[in-house]
gemmi code that builds the backbone of each chain (N, CA, C; Angstrom):
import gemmi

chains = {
    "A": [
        ("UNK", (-14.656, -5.596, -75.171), (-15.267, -5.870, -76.473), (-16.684, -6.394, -76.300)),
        ("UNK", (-17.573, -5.989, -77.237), (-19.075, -6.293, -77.235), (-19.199, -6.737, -78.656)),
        ("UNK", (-19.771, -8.122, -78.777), (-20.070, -8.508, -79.887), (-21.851, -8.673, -79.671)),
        ("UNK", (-22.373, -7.969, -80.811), (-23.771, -7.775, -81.377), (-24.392, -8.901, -82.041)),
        ("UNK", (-25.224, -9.683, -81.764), (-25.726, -11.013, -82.469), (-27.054, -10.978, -83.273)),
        ("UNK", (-27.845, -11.508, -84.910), (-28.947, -10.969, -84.694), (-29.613, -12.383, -84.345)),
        ("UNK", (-30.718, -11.980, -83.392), (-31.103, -13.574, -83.081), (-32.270, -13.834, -84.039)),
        ("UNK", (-33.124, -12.207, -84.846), (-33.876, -13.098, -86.275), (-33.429, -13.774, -86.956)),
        ("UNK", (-32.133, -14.447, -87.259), (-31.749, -15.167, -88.530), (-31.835, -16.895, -87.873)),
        ("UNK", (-31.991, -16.585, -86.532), (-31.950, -17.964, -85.940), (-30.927, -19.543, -86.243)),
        ("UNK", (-29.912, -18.392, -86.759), (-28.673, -19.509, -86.862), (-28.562, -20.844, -85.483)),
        ("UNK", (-28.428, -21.315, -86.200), (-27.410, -23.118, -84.887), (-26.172, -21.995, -84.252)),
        ("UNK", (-26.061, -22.979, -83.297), (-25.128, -22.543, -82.679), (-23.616, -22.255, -82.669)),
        ("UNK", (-23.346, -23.535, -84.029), (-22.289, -23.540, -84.377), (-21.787, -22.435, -84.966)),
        ("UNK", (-22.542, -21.986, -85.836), (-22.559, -21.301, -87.245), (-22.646, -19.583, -86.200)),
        ("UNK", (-23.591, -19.219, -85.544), (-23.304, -18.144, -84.086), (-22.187, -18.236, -83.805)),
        ("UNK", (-21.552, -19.361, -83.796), (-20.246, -18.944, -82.902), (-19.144, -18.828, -83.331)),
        ("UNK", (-18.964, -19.117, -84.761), (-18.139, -18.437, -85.462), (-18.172, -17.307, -86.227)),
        ("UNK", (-19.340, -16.624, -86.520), (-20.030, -15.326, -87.128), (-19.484, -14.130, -85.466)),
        ("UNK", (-19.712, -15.040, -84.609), (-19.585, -13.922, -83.382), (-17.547, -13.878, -83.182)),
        ("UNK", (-17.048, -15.312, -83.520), (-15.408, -15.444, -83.564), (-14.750, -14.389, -84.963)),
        ("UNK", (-15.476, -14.251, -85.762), (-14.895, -13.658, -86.975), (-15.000, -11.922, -86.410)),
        ("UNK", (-16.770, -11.735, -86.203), (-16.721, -10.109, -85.372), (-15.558, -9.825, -84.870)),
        ("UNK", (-15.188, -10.819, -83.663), (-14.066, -10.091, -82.824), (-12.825, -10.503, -83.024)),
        ("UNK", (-12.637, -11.507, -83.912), (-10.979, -10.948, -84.698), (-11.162, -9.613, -85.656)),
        ("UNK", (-12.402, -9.324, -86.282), (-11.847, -8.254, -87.176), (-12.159, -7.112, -86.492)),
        ("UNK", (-13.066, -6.882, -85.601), (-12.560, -5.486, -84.639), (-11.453, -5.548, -83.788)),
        ("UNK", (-10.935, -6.315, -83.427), (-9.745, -6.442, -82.648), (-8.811, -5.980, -83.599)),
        ("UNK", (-8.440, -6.367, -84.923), (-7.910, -6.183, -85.693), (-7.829, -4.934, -86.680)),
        ("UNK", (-9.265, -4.049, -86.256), (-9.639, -2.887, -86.707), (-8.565, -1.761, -85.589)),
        ("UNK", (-8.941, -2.272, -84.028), (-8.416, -1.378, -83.150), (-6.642, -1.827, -83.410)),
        ("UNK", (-5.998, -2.749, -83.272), (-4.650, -2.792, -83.789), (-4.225, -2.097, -84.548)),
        ("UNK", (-5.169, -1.813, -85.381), (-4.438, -0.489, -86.510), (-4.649, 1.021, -85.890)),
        ("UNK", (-5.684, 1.309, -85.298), (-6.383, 2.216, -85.282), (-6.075, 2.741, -84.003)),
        ("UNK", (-5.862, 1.813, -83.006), (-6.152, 2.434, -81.048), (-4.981, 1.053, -80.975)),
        ("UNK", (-3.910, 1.051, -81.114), (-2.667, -0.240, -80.829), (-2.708, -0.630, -79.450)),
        ("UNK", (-2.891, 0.877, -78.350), (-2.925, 0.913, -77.348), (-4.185, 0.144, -76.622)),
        ("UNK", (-5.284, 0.596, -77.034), (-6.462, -0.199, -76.641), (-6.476, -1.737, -76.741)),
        ("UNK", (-5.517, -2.000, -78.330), (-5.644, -3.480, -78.503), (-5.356, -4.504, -77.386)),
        ("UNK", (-3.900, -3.784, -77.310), (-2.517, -4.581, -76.340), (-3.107, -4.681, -74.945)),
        ("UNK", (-3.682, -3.365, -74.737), (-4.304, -3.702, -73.049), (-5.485, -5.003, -73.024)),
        ("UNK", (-5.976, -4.854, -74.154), (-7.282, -5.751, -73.909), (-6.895, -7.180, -73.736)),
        ("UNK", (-5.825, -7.425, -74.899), (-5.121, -8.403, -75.054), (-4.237, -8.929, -73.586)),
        ("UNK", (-3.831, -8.023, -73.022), (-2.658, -8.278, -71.796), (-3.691, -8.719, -70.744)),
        ("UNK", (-4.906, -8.012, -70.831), (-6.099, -8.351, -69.266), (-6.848, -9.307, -69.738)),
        ("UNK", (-6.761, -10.348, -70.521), (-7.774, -11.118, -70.133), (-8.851, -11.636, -71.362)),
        ("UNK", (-8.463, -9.987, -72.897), (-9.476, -10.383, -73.538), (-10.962, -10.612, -73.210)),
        ("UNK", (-11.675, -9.613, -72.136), (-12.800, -10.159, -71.750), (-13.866, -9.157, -73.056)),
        ("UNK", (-14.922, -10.349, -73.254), (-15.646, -10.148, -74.365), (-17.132, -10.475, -73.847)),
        ("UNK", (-18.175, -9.605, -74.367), (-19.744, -9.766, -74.049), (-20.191, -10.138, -75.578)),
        ("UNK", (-20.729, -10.864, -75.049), (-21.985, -11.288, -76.608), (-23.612, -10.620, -76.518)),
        ("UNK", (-24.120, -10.044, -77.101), (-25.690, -9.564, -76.491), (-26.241, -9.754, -77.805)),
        ("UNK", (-27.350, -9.155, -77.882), (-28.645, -10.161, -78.682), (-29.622, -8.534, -79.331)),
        ("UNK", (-29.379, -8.270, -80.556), (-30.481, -7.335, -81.304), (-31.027, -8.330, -82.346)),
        ("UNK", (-31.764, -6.958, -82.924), (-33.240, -8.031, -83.195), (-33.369, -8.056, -84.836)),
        ("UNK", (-32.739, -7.410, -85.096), (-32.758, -7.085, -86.988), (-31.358, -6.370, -87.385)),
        ("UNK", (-31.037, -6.323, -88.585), (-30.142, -5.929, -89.095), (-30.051, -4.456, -89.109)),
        ("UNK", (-31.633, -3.829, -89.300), (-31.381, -2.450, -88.767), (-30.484, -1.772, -87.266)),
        ("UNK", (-30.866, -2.652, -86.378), (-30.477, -2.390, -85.102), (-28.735, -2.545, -85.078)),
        ("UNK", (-28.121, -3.376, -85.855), (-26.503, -3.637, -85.643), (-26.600, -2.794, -86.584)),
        ("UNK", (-26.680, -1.699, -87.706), (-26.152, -0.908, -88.214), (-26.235, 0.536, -87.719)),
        ("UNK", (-27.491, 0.309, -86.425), (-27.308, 1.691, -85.906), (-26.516, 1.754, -84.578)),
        ("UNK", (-25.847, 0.363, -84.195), (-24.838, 0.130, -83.294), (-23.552, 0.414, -83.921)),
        ("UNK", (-23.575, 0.217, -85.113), (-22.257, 0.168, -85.733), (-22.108, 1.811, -85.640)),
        ("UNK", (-23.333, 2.517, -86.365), (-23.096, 3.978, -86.006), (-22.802, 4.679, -85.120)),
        ("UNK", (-23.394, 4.343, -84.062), (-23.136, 4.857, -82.441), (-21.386, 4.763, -82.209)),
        ("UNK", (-21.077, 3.073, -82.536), (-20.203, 3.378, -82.146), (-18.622, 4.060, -83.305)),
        ("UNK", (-18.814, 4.271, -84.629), (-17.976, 5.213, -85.154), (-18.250, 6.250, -84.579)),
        ("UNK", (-19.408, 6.834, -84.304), (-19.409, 8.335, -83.922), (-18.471, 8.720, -82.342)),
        ("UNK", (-18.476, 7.464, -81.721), (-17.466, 7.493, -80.834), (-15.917, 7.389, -81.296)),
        ("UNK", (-15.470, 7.119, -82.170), (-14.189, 6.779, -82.641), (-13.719, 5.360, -82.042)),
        ("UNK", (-14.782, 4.381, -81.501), (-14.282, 3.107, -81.158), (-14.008, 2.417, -82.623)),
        ("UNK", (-13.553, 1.306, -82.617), (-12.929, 0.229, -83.779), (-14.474, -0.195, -83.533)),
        ("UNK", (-15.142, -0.640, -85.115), (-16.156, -1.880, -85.235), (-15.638, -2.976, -85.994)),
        ("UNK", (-16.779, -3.486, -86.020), (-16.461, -4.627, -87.465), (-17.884, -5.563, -87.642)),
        ("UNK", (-18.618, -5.158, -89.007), (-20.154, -5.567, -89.423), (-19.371, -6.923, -90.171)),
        ("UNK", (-20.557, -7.687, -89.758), (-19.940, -9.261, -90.391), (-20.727, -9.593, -91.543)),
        ("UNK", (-20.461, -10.013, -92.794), (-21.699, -10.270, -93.735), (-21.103, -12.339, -94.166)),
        ("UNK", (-21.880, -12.645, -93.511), (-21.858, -14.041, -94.097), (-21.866, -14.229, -95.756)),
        ("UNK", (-20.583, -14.993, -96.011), (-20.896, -15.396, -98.055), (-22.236, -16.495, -97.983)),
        ("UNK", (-22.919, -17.044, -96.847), (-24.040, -17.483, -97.595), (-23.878, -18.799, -97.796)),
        ("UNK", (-22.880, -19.289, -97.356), (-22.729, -20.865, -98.613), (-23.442, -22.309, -97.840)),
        ("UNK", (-23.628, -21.567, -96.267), (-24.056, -22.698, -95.749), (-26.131, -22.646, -95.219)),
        ("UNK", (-26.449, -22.060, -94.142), (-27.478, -21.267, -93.260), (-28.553, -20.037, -94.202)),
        ("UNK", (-27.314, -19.550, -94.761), (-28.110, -18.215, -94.974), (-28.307, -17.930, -96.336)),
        ("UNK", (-28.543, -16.478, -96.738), (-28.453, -16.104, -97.886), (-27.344, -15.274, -98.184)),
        ("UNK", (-26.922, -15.414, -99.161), (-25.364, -14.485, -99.074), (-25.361, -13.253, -98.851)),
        ("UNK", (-24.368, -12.311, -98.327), (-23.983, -11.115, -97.892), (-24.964, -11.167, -96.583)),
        ("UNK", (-25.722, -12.019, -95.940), (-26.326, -11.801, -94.479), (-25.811, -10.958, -93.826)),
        ("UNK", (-26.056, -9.820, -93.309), (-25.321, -9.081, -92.217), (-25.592, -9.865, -90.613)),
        ("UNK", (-24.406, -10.599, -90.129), (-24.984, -11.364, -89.075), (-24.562, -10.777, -87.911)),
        ("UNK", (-23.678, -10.131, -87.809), (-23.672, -9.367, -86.320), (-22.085, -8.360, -86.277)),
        ("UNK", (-22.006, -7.763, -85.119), (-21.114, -6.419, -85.379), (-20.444, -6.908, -84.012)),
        ("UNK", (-19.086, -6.098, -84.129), (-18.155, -6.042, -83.535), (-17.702, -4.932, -82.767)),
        ("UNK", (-17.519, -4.229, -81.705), (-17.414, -3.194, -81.215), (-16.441, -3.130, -80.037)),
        ("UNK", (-14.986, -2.733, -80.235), (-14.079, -2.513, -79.522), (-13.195, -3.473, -79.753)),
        ("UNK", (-12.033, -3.791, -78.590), (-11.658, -3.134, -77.567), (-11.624, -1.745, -77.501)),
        ("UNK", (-11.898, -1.358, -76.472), (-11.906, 0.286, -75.932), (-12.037, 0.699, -74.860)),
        ("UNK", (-11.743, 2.215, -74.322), (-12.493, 2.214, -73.150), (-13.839, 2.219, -72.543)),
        ("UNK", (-14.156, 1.278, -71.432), (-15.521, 0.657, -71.178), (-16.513, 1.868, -71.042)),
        ("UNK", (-16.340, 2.822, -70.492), (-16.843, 3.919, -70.348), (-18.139, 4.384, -71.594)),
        ("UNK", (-16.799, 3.807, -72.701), (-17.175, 4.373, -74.073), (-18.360, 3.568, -74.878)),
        ("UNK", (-17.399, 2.552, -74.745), (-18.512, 0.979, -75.300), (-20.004, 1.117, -74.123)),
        ("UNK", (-19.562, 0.947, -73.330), (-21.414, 1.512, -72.680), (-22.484, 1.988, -72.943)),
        ("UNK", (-21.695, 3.132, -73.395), (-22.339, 4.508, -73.765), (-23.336, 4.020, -74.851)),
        ("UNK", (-22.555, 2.688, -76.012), (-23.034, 2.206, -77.331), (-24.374, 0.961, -76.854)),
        ("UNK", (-23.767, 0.070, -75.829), (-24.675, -0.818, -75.709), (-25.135, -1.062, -74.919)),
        ("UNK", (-25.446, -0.438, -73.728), (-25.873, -0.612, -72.366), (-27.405, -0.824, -72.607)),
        ("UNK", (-27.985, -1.277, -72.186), (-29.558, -1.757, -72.206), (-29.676, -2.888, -73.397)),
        ("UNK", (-28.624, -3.321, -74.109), (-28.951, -4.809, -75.069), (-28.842, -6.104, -73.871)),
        ("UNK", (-29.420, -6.956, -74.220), (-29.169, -8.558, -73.145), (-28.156, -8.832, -73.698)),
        ("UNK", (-27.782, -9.729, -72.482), (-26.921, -10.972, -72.703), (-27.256, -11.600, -73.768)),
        ("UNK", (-26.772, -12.824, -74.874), (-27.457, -13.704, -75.939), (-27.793, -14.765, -74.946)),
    ],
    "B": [
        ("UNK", (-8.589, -22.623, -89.894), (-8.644, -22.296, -88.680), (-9.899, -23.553, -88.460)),
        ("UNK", (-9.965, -24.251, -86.946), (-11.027, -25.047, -86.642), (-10.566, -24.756, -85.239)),
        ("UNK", (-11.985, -24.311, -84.203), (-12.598, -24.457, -82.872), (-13.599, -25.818, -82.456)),
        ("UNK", (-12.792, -26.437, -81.215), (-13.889, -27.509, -81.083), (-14.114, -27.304, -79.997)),
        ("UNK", (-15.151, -27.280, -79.588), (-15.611, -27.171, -78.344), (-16.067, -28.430, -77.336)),
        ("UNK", (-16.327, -28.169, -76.351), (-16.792, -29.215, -75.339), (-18.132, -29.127, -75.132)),
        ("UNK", (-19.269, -30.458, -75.128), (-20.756, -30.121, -75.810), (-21.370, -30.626, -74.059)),
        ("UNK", (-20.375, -31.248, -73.697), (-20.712, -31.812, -72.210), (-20.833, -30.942, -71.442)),
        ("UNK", (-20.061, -29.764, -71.229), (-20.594, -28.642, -70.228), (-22.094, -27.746, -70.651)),
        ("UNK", (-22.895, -28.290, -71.331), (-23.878, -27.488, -71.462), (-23.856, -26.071, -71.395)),
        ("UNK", (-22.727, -25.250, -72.253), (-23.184, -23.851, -72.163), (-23.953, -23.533, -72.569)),
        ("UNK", (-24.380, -22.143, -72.497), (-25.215, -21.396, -73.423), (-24.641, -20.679, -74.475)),
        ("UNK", (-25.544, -20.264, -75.583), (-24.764, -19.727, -76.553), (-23.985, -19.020, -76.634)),
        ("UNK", (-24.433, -17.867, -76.111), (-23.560, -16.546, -75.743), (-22.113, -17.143, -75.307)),
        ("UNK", (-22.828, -17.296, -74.559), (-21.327, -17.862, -73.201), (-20.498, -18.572, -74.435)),
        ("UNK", (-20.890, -19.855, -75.361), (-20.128, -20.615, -75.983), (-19.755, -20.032, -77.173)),
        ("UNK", (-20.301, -18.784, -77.734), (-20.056, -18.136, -78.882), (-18.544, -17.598, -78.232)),
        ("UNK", (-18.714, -16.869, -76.761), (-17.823, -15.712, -76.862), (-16.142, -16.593, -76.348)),
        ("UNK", (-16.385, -17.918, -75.749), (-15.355, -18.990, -75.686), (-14.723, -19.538, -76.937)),
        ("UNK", (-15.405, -19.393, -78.300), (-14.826, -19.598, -79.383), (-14.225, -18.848, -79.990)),
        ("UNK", (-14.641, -17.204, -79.535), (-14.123, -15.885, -79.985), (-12.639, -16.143, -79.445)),
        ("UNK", (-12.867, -16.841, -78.141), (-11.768, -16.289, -77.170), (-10.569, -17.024, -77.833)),
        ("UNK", (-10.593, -18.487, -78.190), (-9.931, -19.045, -78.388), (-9.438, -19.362, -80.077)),
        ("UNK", (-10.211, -18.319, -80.825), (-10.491, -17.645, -82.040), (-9.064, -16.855, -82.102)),
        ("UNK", (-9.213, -15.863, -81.200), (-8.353, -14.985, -81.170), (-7.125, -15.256, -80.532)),
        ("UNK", (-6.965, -16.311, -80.039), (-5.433, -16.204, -78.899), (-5.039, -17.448, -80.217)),
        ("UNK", (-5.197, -17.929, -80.635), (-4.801, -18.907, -81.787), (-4.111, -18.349, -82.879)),
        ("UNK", (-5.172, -17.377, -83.350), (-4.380, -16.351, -84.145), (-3.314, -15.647, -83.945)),
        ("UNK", (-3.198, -15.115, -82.532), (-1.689, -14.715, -81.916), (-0.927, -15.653, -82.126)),
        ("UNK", (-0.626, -16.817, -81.821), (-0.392, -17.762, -81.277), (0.801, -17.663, -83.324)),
        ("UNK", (-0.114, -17.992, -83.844), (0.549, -18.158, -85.056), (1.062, -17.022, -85.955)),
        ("UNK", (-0.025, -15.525, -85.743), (0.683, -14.170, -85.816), (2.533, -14.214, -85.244)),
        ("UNK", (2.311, -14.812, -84.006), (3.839, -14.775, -83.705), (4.731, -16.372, -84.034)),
        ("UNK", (4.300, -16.884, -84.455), (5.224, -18.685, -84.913), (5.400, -18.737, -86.693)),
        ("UNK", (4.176, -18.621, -87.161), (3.942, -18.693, -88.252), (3.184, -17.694, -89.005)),
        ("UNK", (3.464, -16.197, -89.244), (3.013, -14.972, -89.481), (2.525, -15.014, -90.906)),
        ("UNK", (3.156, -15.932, -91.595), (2.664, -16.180, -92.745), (1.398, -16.744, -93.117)),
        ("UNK", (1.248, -18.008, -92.144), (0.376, -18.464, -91.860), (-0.963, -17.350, -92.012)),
        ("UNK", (-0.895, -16.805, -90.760), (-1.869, -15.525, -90.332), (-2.174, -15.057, -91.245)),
        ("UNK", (-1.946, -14.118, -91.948), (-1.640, -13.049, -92.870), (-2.155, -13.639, -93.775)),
        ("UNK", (-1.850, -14.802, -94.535), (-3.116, -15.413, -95.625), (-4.301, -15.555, -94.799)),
        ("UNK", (-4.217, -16.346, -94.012), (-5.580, -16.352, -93.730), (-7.194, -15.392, -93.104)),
        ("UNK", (-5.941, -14.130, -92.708), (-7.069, -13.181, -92.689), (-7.365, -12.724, -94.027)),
        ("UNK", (-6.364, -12.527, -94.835), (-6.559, -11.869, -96.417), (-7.607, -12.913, -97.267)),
        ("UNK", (-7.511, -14.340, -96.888), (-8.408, -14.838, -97.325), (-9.712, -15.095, -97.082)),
        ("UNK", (-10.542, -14.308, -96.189), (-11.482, -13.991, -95.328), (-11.556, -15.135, -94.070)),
        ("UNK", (-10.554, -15.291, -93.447), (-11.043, -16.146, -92.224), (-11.350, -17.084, -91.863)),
        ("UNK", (-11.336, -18.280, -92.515), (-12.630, -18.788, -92.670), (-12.100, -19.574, -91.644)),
        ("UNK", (-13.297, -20.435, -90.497), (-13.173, -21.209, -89.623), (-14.575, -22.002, -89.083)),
        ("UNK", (-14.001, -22.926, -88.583), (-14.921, -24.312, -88.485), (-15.163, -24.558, -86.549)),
        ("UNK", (-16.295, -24.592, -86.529), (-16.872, -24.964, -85.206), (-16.964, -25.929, -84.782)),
        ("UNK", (-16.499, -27.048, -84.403), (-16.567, -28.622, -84.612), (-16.755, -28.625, -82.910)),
        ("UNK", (-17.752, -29.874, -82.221), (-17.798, -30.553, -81.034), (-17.041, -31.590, -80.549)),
        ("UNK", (-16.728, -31.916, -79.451), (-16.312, -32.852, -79.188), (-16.995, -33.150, -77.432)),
        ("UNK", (-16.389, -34.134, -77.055), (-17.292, -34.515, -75.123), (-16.504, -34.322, -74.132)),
        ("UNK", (-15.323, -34.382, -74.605), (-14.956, -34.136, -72.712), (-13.743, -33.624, -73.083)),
        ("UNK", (-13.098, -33.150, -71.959), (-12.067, -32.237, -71.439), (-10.540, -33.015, -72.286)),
        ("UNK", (-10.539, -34.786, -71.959), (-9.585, -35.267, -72.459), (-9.205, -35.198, -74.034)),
        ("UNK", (-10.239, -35.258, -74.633), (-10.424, -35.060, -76.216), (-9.948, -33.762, -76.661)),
        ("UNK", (-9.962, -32.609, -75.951), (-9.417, -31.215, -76.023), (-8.152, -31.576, -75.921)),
        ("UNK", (-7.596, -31.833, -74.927), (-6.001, -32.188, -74.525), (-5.294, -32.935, -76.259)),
        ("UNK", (-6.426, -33.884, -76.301), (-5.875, -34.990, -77.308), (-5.325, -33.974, -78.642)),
        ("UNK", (-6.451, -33.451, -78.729), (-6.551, -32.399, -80.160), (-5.457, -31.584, -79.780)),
        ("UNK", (-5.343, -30.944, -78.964), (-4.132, -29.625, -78.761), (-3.233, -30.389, -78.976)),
        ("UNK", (-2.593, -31.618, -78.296), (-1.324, -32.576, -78.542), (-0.884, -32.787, -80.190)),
        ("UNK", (-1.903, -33.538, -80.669), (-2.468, -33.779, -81.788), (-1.327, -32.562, -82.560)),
        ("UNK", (-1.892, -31.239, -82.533), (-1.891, -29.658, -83.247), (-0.227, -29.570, -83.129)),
        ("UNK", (-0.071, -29.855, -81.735), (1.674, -29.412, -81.117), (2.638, -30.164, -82.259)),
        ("UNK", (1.962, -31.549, -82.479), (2.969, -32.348, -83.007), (2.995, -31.638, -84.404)),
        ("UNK", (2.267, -31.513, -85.499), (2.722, -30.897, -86.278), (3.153, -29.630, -86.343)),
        ("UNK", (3.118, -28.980, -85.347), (3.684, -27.443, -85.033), (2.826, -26.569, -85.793)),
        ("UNK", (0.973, -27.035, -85.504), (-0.089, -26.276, -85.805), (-0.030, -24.969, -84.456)),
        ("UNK", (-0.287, -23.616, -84.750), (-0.677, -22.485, -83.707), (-2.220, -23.791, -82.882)),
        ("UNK", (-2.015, -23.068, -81.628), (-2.658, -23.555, -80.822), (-3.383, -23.024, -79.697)),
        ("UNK", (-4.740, -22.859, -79.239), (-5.087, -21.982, -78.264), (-6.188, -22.878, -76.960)),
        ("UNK", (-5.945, -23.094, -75.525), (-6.806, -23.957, -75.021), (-7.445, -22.348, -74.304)),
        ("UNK", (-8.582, -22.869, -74.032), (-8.826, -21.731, -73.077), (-9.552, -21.894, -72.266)),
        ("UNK", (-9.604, -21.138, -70.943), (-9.620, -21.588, -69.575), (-10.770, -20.715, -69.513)),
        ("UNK", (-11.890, -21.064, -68.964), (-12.913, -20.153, -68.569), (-12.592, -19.334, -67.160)),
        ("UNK", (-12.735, -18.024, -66.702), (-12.518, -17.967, -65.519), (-13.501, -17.811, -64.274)),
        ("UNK", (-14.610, -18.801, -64.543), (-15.631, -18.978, -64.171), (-16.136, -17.927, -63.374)),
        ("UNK", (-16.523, -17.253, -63.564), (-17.256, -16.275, -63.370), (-19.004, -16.130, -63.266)),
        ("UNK", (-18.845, -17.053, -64.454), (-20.454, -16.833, -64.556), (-20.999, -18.542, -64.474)),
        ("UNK", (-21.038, -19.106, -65.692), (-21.582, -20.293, -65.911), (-21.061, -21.702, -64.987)),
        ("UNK", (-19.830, -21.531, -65.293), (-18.634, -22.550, -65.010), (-17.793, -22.687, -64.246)),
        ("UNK", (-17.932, -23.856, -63.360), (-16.725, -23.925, -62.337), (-14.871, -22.915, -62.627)),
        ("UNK", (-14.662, -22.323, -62.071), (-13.046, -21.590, -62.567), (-12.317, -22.880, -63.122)),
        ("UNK", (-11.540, -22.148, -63.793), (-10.731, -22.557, -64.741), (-10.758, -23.727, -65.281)),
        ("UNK", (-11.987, -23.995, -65.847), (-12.935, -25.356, -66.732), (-12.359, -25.143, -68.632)),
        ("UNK", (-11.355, -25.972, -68.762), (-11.420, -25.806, -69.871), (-12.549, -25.951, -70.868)),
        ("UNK", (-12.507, -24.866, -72.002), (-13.901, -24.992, -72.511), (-13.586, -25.513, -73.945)),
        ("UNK", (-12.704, -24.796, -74.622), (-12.711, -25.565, -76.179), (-10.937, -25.150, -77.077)),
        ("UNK", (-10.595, -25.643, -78.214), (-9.478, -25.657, -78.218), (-9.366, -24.827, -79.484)),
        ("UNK", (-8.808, -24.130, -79.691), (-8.007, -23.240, -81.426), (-7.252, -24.009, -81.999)),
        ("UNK", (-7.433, -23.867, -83.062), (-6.340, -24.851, -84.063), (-6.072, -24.119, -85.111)),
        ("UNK", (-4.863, -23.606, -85.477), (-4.535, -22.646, -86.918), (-4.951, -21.089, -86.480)),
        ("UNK", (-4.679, -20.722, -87.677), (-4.479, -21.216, -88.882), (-3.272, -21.786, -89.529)),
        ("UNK", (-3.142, -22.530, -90.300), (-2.343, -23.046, -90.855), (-2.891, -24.241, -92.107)),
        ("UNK", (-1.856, -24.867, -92.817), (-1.919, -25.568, -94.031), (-3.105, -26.470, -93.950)),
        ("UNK", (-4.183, -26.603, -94.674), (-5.337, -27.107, -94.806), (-4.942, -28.653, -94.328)),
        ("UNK", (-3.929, -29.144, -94.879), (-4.315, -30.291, -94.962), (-3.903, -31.357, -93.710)),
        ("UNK", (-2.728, -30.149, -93.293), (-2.204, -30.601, -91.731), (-3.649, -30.236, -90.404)),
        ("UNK", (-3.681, -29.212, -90.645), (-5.157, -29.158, -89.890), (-6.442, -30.251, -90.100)),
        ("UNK", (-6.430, -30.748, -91.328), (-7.363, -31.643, -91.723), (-6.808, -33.199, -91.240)),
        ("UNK", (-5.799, -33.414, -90.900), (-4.792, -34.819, -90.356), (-4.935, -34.626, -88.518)),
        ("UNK", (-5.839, -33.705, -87.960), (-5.984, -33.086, -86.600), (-7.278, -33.472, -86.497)),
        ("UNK", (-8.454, -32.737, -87.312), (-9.657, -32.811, -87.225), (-10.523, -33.018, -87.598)),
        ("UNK", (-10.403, -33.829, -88.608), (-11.071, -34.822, -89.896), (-11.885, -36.000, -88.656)),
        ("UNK", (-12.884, -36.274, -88.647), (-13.702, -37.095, -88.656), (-14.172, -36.137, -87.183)),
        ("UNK", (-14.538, -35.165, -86.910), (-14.932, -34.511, -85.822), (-16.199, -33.573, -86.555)),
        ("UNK", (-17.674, -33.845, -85.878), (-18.888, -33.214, -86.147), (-19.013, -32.036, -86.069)),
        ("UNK", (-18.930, -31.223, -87.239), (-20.096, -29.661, -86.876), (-20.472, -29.195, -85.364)),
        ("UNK", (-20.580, -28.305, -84.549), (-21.047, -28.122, -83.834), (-22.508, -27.686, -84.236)),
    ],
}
model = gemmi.Model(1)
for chain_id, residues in chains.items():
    chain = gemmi.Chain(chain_id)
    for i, (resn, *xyz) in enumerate(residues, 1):
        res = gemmi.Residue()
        res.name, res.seqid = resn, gemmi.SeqId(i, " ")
        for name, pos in zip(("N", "CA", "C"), xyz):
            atom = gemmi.Atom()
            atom.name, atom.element = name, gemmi.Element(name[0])
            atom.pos, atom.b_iso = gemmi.Position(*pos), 0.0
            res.add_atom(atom)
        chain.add_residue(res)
    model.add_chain(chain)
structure = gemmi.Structure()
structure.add_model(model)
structure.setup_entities()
């Protein structure tokens, strides 16, 4: 799993790290329905998860695209706003569990956050 | 749902975003399989969850104990140091989801991260 962060909104850390915890319950929860198989393995090894760092909201919606066009599970996060931001914020995307091969293919050249 | 983390190991974000994911998500199992009811509102009710700090390793223990006794879902999680952190450094604890107010008798007077 690769979770997408945007670092223009310059959220605290706190508030990042649950925008990035919500991403990957609801793609995890996307692939449970969708790839059961993908879920359970990810789940059985370890759950290992990357966080990386784009730069605008344009950029996580053309991640989000990349990766439907693969048939991986996403999940775009929109903050309600009530605390940091302005409501419906799109704050970062969710992409997989899947095979790594695949997820690569989507984010290979983003950093670490 | 509330994640507290440990502010004494100086992670970095990433790193501490994707430790809250981690323990985000095995919490939610945790009560997916104890208290399914639990779960199930609380994703339908969008999720919602709290990032809270705390200082050291013992205060994690305290809180998970704390969670057990009311038979709150519960998630500690072990870094497998790899990157930042000595192996198997506990990093921060899951709590819920479950009944607001039993969770709030756990982690009421504990700061925002």
């Amino acid at each position: 799993m690769v979770v997408a962060v945007r670092t223009d909104l310059r959220m605290g850390k706190g508030k990042m790290a649950g925008q990035v915890a919500h991403a990957a319950i609801s793609t995890f929860e996307e692939a449970r329905s969708k790839h059961r198989d993908w879920a359970e393995a990810w789940l059985s090894e370890g759950q290992s998860k990357i966080v990386v760092k784009v730069r605008s909201e344009k950029d996580l919606f053309m991640l989000r695209d990349e990766a439907l066009d693969l048939d991986l599970p996403t999940a775009l996060v929109q903050d309600r706003g009530l605390t940091q931001l302005p409501p419906n914020t799109t704050t970062c995307v969710g992409i997989g569990p899947g095979p790594a091969e695949l997820i690569d293919r989507v984010t290979r050249g983003l950093k670490l956050l």
